[in-house]
mmCIF file of the N, C-alpha and C atoms, coordinates in Angstrom:
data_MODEL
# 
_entry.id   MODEL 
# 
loop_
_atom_site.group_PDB 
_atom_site.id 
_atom_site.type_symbol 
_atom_site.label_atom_id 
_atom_site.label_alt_id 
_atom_site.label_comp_id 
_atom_site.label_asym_id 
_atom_site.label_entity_id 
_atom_site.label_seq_id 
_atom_site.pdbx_PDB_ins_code 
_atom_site.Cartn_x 
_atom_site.Cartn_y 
_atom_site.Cartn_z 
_atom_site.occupancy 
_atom_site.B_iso_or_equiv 
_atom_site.pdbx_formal_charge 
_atom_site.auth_seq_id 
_atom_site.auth_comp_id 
_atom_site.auth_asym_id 
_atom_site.auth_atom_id 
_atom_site.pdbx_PDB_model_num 
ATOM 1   N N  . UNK A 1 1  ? 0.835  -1.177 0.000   1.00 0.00 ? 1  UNK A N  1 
ATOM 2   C CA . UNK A 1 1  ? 0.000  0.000  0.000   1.00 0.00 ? 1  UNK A CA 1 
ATOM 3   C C  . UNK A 1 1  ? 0.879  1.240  0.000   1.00 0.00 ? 1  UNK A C  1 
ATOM 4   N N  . UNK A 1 2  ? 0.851  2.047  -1.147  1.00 0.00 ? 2  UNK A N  1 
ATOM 5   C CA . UNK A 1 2  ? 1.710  3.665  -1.218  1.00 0.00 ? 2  UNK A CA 1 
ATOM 6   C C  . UNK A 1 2  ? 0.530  4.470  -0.806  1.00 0.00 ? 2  UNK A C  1 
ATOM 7   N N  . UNK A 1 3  ? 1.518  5.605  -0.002  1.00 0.00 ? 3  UNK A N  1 
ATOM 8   C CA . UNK A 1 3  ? 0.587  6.499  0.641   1.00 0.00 ? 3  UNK A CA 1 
ATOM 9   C C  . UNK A 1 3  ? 1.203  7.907  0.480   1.00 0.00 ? 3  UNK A C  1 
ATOM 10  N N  . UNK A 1 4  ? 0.838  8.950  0.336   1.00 0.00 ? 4  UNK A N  1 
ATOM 11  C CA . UNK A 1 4  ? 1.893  10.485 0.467   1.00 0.00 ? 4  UNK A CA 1 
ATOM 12  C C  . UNK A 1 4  ? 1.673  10.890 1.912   1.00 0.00 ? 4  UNK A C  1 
ATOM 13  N N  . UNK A 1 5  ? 0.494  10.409 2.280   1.00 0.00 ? 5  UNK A N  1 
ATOM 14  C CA . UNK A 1 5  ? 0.972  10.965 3.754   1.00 0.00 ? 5  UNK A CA 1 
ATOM 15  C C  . UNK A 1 5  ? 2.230  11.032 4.381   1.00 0.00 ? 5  UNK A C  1 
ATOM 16  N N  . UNK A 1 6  ? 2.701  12.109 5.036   1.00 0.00 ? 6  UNK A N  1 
ATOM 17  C CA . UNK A 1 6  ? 3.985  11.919 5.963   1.00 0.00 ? 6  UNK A CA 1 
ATOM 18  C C  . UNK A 1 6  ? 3.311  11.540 7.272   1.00 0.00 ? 6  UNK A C  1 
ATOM 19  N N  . UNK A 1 7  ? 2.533  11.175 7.751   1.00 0.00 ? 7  UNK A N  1 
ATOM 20  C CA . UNK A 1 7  ? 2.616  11.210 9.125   1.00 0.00 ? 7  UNK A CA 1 
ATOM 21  C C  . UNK A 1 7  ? 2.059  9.543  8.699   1.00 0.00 ? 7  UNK A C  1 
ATOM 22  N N  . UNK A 1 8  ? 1.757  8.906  7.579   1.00 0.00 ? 8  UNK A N  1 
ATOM 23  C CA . UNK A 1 8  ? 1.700  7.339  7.203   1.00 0.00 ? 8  UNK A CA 1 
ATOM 24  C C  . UNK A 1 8  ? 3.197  6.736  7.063   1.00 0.00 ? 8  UNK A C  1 
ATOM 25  N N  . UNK A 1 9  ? 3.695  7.838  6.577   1.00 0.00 ? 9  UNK A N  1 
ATOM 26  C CA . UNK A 1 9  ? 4.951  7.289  6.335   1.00 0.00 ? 9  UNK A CA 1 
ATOM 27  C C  . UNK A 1 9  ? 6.004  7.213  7.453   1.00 0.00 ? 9  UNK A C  1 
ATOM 28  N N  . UNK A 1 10 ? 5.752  8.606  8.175   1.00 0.00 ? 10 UNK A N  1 
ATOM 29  C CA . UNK A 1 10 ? 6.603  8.072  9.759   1.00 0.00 ? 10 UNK A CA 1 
ATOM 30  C C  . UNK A 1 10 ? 6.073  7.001  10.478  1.00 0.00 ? 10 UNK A C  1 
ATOM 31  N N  . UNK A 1 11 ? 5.117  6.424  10.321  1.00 0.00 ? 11 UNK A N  1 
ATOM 32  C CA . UNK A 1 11 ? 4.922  5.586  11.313  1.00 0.00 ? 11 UNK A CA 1 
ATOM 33  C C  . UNK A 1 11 ? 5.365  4.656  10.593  1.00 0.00 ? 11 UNK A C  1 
ATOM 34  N N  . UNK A 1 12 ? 5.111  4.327  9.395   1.00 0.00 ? 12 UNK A N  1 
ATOM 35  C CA . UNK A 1 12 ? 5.698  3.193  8.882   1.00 0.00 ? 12 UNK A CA 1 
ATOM 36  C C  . UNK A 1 12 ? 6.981  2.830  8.851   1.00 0.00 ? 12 UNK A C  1 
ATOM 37  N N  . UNK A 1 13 ? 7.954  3.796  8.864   1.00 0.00 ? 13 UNK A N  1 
ATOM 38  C CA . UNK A 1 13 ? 9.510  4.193  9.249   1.00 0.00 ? 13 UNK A CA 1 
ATOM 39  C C  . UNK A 1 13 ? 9.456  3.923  10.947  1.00 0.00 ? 13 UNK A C  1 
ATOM 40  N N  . UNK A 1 14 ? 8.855  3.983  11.404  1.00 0.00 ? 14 UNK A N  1 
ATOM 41  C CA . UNK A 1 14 ? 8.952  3.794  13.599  1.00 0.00 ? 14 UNK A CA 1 
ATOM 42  C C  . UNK A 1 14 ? 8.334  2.185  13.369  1.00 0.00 ? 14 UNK A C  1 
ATOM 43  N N  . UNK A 1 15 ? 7.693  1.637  12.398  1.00 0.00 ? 15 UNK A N  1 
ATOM 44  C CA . UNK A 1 15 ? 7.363  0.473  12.911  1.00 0.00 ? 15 UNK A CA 1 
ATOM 45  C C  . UNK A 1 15 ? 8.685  -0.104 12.580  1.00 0.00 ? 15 UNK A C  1 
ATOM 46  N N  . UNK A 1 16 ? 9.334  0.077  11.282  1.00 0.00 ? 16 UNK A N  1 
ATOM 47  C CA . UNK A 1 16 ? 10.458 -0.478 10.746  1.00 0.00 ? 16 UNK A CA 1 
ATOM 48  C C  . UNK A 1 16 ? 11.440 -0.712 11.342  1.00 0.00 ? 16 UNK A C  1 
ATOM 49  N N  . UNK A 1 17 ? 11.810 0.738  11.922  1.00 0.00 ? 17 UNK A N  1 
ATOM 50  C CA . UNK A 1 17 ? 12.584 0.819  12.921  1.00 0.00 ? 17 UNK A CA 1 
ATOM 51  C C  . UNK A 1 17 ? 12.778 -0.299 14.295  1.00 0.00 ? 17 UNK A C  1 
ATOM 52  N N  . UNK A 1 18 ? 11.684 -0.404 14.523  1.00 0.00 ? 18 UNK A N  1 
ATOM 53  C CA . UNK A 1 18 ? 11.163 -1.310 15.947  1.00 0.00 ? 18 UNK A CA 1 
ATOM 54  C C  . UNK A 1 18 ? 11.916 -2.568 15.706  1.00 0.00 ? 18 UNK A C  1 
ATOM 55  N N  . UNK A 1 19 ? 11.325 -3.110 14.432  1.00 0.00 ? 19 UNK A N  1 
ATOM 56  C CA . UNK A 1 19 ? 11.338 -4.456 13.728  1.00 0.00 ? 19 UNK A CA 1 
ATOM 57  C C  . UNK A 1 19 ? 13.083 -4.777 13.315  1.00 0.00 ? 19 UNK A C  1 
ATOM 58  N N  . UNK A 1 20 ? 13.864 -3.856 13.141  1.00 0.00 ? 20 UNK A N  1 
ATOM 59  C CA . UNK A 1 20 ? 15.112 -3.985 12.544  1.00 0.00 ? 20 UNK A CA 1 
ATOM 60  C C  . UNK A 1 20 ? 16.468 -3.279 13.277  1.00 0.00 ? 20 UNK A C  1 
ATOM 61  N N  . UNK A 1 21 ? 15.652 -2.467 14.060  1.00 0.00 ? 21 UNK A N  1 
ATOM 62  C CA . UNK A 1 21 ? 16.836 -2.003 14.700  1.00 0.00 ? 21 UNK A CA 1 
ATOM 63  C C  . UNK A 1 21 ? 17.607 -2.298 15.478  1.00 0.00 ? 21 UNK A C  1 
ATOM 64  N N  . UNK A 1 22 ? 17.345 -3.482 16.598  1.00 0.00 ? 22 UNK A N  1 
ATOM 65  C CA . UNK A 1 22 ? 18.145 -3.974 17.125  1.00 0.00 ? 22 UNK A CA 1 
ATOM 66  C C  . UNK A 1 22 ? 19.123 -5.061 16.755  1.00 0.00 ? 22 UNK A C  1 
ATOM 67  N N  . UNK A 1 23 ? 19.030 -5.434 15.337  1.00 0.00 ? 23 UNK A N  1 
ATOM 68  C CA . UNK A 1 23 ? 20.027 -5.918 14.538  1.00 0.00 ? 23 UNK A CA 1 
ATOM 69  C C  . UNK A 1 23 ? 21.161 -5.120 14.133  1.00 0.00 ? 23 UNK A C  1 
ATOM 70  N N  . UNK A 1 24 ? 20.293 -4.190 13.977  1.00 0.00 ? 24 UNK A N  1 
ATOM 71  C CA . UNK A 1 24 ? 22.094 -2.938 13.293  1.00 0.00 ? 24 UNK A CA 1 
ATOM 72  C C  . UNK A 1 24 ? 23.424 -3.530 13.854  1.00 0.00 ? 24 UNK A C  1 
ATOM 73  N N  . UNK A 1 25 ? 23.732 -3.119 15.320  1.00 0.00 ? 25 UNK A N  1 
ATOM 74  C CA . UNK A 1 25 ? 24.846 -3.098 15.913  1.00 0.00 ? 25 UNK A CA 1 
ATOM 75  C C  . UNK A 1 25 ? 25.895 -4.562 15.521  1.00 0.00 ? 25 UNK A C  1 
ATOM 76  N N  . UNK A 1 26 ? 25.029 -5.302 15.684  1.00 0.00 ? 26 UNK A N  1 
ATOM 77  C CA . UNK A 1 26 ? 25.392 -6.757 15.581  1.00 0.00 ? 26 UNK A CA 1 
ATOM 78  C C  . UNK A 1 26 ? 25.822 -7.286 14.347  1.00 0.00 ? 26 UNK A C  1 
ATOM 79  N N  . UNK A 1 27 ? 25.012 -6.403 13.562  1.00 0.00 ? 27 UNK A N  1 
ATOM 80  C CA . UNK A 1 27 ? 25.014 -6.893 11.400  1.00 0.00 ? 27 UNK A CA 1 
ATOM 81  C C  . UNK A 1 27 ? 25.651 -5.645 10.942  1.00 0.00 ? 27 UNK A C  1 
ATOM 82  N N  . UNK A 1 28 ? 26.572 -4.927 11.491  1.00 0.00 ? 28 UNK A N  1 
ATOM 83  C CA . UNK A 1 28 ? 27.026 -3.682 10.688  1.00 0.00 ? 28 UNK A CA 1 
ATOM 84  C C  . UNK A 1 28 ? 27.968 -3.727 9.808   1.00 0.00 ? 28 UNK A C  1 
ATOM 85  N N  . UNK A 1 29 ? 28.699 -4.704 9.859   1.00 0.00 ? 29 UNK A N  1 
ATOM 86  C CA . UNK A 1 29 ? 29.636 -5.256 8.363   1.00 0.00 ? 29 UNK A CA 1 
ATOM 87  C C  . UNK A 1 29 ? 28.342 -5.610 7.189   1.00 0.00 ? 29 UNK A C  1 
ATOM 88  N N  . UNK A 1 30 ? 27.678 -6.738 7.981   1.00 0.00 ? 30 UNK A N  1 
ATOM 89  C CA . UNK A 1 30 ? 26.767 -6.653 6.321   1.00 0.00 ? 30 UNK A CA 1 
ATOM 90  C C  . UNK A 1 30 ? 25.613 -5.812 6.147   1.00 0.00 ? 30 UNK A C  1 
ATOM 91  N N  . UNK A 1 31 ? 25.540 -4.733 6.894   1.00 0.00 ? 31 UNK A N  1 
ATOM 92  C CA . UNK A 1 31 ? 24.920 -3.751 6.677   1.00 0.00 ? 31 UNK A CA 1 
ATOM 93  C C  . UNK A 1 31 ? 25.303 -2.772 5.752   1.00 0.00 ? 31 UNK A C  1 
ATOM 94  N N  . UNK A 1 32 ? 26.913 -2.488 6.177   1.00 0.00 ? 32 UNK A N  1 
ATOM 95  C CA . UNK A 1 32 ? 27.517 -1.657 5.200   1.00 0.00 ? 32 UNK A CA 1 
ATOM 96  C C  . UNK A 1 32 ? 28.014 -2.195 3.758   1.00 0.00 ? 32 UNK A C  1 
ATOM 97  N N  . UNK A 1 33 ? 28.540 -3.225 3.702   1.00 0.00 ? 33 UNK A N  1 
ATOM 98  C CA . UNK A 1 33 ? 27.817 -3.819 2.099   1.00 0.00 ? 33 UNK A CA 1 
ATOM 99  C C  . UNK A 1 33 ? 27.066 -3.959 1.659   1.00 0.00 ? 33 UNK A C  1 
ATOM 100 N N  . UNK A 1 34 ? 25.853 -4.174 2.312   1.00 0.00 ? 34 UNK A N  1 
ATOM 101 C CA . UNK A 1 34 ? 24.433 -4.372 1.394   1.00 0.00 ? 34 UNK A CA 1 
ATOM 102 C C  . UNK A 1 34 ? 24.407 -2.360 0.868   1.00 0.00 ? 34 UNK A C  1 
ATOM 103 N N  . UNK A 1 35 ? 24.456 -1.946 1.994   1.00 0.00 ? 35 UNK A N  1 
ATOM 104 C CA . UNK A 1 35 ? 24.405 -0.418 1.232   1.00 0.00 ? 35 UNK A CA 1 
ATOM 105 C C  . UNK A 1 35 ? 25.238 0.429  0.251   1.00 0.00 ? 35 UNK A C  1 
ATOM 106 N N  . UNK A 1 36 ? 26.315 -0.386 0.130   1.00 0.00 ? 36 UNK A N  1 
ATOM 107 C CA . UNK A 1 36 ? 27.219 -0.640 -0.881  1.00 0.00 ? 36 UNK A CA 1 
ATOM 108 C C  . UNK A 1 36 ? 27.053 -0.845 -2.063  1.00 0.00 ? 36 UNK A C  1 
ATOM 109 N N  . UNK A 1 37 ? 26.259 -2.597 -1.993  1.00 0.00 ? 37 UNK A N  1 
ATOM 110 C CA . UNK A 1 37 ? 25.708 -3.061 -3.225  1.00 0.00 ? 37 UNK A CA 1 
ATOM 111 C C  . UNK A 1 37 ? 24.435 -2.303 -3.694  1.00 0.00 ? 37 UNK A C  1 
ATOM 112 N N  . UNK A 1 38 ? 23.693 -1.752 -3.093  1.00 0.00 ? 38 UNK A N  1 
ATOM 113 C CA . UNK A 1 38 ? 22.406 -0.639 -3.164  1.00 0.00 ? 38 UNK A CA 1 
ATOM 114 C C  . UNK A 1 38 ? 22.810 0.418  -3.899  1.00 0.00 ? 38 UNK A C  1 
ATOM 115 N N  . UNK A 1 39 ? 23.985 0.927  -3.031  1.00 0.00 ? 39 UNK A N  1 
ATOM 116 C CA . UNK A 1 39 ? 24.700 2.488  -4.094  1.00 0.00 ? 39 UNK A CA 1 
ATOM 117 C C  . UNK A 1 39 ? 24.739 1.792  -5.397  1.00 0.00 ? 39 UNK A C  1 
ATOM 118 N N  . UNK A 1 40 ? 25.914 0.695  -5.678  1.00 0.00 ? 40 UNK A N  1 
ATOM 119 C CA . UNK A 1 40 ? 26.284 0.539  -7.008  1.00 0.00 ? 40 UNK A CA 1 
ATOM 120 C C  . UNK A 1 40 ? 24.810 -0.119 -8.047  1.00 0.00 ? 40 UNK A C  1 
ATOM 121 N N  . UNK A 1 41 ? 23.877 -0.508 -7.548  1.00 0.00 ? 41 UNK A N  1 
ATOM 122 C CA . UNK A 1 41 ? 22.628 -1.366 -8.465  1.00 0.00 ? 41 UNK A CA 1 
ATOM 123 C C  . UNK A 1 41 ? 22.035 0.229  -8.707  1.00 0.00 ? 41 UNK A C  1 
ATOM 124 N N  . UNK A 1 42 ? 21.427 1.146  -7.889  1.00 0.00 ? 42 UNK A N  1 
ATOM 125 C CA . UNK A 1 42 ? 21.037 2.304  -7.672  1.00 0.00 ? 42 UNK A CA 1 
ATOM 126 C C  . UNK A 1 42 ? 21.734 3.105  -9.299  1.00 0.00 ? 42 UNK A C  1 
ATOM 127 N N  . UNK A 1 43 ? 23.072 3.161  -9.049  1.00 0.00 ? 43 UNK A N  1 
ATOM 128 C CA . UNK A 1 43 ? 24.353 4.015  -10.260 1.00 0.00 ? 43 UNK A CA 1 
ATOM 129 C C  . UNK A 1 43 ? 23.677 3.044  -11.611 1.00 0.00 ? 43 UNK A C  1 
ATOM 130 N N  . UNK A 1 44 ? 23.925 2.050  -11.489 1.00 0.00 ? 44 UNK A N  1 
ATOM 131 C CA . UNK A 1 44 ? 23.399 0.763  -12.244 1.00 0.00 ? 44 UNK A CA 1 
ATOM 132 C C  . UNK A 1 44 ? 22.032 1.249  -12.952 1.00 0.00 ? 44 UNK A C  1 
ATOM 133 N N  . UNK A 1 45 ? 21.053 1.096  -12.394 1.00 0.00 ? 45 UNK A N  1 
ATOM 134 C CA . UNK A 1 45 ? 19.725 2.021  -12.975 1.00 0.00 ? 45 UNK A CA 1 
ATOM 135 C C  . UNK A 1 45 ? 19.795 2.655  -13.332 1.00 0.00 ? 45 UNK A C  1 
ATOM 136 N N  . UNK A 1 46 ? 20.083 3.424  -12.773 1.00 0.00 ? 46 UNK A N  1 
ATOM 137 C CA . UNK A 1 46 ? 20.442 5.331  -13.558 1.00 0.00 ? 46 UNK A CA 1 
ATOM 138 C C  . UNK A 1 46 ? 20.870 5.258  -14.905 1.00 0.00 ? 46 UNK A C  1 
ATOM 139 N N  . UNK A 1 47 ? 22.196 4.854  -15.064 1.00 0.00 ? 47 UNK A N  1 
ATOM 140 C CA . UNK A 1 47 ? 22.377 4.570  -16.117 1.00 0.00 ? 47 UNK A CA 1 
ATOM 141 C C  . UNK A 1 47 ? 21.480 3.954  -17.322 1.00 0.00 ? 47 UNK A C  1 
ATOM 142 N N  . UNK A 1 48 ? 20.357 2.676  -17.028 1.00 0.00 ? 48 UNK A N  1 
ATOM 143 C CA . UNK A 1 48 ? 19.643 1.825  -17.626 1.00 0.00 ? 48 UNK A CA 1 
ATOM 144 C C  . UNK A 1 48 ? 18.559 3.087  -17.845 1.00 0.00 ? 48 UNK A C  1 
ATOM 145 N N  . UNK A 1 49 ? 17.984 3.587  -16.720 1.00 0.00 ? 49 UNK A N  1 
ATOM 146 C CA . UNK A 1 49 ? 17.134 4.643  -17.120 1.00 0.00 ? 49 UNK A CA 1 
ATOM 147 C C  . UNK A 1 49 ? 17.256 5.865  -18.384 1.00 0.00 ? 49 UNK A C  1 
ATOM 148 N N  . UNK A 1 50 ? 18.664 6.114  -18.231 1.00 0.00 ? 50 UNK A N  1 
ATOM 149 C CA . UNK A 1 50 ? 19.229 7.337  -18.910 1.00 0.00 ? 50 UNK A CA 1 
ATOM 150 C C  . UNK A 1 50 ? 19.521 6.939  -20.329 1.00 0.00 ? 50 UNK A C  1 
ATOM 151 N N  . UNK A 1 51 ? 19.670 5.858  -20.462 1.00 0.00 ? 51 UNK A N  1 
ATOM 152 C CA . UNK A 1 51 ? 20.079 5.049  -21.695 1.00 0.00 ? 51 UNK A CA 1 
ATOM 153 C C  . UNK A 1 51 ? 18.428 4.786  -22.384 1.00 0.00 ? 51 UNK A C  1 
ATOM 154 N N  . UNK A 1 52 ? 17.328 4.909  -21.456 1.00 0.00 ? 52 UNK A N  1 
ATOM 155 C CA . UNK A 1 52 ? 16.335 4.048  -21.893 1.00 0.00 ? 52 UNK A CA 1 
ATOM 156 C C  . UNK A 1 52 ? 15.666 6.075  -22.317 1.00 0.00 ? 52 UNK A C  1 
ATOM 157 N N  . UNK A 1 53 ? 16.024 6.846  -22.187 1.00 0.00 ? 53 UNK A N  1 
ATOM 158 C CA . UNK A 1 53 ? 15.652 8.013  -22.554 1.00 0.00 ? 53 UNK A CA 1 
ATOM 159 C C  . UNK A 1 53 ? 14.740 8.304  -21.239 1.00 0.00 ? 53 UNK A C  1 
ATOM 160 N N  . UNK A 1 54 ? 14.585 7.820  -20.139 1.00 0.00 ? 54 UNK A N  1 
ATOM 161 C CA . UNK A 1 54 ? 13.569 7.622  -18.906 1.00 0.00 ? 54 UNK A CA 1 
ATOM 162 C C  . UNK A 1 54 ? 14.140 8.889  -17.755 1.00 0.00 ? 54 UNK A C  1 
ATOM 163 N N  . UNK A 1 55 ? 14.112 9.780  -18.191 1.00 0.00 ? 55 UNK A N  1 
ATOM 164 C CA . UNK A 1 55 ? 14.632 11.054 -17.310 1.00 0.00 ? 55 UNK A CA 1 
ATOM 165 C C  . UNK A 1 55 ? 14.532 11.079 -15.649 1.00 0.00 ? 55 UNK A C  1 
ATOM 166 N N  . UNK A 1 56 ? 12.350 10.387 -15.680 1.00 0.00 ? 56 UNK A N  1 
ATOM 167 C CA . UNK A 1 56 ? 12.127 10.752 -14.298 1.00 0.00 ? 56 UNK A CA 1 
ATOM 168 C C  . UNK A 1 56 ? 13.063 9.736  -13.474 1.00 0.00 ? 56 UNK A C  1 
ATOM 169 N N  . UNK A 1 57 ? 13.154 8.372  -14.450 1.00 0.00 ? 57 UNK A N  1 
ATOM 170 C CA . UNK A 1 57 ? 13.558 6.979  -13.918 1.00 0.00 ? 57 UNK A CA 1 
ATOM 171 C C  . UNK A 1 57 ? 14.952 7.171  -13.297 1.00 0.00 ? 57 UNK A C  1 
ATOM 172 N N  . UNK A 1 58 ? 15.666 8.034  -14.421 1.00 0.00 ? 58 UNK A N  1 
ATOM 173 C CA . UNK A 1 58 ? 16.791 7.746  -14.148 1.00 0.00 ? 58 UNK A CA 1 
ATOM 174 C C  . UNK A 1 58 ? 17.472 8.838  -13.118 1.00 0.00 ? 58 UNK A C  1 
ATOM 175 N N  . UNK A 1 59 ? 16.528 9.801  -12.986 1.00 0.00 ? 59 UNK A N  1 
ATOM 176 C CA . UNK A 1 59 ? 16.525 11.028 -11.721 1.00 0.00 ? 59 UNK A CA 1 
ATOM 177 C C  . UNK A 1 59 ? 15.832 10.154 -10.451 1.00 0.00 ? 59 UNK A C  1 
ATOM 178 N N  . UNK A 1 60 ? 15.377 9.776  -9.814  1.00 0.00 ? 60 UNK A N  1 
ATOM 179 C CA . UNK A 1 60 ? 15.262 8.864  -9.336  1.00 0.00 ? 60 UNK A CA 1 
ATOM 180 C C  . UNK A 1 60 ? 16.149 7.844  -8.379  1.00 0.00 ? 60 UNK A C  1 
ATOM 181 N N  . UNK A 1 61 ? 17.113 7.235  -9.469  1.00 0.00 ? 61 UNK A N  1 
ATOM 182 C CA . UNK A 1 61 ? 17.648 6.259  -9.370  1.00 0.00 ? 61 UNK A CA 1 
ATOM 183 C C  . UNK A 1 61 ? 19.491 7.262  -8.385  1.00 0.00 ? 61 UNK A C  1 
ATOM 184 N N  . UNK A 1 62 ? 19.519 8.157  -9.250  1.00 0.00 ? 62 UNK A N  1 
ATOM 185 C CA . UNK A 1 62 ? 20.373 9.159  -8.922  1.00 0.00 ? 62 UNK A CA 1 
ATOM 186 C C  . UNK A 1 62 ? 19.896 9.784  -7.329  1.00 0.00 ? 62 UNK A C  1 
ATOM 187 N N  . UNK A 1 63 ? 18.791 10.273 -6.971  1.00 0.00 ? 63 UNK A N  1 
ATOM 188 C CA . UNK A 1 63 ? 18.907 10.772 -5.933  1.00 0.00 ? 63 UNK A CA 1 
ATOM 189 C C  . UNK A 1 63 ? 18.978 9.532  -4.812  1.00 0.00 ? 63 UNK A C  1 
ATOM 190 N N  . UNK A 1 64 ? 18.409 8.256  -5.385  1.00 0.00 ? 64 UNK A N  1 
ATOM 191 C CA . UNK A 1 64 ? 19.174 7.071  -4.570  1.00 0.00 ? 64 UNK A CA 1 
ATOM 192 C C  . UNK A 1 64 ? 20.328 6.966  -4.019  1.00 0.00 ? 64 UNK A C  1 
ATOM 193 N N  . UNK A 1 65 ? 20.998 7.146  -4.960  1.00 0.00 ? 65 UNK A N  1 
ATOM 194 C CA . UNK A 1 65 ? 22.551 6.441  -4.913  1.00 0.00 ? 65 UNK A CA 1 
ATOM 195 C C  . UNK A 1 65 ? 23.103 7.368  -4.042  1.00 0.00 ? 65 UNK A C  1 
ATOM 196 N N  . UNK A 1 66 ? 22.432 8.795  -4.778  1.00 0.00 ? 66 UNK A N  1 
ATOM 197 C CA . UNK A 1 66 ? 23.329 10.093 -3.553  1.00 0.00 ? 66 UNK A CA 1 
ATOM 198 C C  . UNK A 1 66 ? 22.883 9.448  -2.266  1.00 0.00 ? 66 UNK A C  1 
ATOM 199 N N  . UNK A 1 67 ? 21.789 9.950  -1.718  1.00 0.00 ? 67 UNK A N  1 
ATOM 200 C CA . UNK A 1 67 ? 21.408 9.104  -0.477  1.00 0.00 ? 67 UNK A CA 1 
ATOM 201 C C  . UNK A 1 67 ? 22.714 8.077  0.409   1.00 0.00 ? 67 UNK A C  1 
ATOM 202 N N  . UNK A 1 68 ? 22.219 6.958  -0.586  1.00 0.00 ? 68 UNK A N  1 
ATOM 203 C CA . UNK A 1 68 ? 22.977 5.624  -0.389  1.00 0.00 ? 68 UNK A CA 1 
ATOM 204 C C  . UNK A 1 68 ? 24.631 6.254  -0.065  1.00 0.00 ? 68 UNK A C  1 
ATOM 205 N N  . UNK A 1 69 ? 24.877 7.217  -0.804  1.00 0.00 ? 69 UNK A N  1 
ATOM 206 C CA . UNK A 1 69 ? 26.266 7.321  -0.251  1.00 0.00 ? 69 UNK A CA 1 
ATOM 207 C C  . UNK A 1 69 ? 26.497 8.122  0.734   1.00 0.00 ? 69 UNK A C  1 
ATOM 208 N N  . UNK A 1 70 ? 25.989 9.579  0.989   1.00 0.00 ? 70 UNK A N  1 
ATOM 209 C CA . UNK A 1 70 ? 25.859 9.830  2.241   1.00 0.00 ? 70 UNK A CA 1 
ATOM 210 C C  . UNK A 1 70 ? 25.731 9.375  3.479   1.00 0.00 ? 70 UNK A C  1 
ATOM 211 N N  . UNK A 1 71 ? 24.531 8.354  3.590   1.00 0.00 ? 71 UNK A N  1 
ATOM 212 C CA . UNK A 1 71 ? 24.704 7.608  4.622   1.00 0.00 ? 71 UNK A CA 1 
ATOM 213 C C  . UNK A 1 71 ? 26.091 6.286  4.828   1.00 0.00 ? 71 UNK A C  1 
ATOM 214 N N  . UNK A 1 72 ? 26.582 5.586  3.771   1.00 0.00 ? 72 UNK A N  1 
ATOM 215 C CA . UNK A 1 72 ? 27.807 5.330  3.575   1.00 0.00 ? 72 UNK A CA 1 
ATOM 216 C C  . UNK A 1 72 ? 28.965 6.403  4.695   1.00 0.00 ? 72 UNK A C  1 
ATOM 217 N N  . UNK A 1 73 ? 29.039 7.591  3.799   1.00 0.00 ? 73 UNK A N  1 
ATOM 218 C CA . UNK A 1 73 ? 29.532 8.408  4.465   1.00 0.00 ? 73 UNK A CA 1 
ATOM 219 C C  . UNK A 1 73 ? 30.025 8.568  5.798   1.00 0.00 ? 73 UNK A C  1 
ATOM 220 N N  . UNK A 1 74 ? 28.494 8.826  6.594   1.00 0.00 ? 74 UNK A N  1 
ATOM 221 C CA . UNK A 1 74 ? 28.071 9.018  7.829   1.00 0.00 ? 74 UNK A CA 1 
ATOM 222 C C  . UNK A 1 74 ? 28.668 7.401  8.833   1.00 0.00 ? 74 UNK A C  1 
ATOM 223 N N  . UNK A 1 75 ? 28.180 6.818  8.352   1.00 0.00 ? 75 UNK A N  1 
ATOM 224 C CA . UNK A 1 75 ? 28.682 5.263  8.933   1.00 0.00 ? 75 UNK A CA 1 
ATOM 225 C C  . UNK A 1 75 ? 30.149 4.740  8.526   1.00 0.00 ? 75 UNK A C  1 
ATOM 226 N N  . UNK A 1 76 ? 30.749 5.200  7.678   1.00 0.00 ? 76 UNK A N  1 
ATOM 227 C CA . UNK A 1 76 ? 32.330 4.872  8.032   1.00 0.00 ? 76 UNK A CA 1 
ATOM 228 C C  . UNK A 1 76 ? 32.919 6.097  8.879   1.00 0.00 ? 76 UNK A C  1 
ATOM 229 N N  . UNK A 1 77 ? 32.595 7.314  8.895   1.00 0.00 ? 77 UNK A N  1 
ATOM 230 C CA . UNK A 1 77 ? 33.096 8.151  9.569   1.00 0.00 ? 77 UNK A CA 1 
ATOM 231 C C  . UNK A 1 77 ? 32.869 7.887  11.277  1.00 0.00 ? 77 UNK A C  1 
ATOM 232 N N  . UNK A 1 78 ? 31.968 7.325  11.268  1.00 0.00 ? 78 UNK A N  1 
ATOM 233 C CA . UNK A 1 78 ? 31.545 6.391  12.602  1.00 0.00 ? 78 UNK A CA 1 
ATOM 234 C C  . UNK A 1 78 ? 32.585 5.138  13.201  1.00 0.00 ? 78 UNK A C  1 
ATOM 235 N N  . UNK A 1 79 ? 32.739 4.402  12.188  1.00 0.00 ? 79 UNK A N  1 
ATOM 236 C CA . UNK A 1 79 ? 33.656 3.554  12.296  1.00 0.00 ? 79 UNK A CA 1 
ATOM 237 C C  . UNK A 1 79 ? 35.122 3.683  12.607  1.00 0.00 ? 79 UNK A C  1 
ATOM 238 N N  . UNK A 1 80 ? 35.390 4.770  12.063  1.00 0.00 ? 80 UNK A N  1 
ATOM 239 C CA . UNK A 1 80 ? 36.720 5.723  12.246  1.00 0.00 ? 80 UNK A CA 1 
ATOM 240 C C  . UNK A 1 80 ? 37.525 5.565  13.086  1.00 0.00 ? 80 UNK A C  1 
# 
């Protein structure tokens, strides 16, 4: 079910949260590769989009990857 609500969508982000978060600490090596492999499939699209003439697709796929690497970012600078 897609919704634009933000206040559907925070909760759905706090249930997520609930459900997954106490794995982080424990799974943070394969946490930070899976978000790894996310950045690069993410770059991956973009490209497929941009190639496919798919502008919104491949804008999209791009503000992913930025994302994906920022938080990258944020979590090795953590690791530090």
């Amino acid at each position: 079910m897609m919704s634009d609500s933000t206040n559907e969508r925070k909760r759905i982000l706090k249930d997520l949260n609930k459900l997954v978060g106490s794995n982080l600490k424990r799974d943070s090596v394969s946490m930070l590769n899976k978000l790894s492999e996310d950045f690069y499939n993410e770059v991956e699209l973009a490209k497929e989009c941009a190639g496919h003439n798919d502008a919104a697709g491949a804008e999209v796929h791009r503000i992913i990857a930025e994302y994906l690497h920022e938080v990258l970012l944020t979590f090795e600078a953590i690791k530090k």
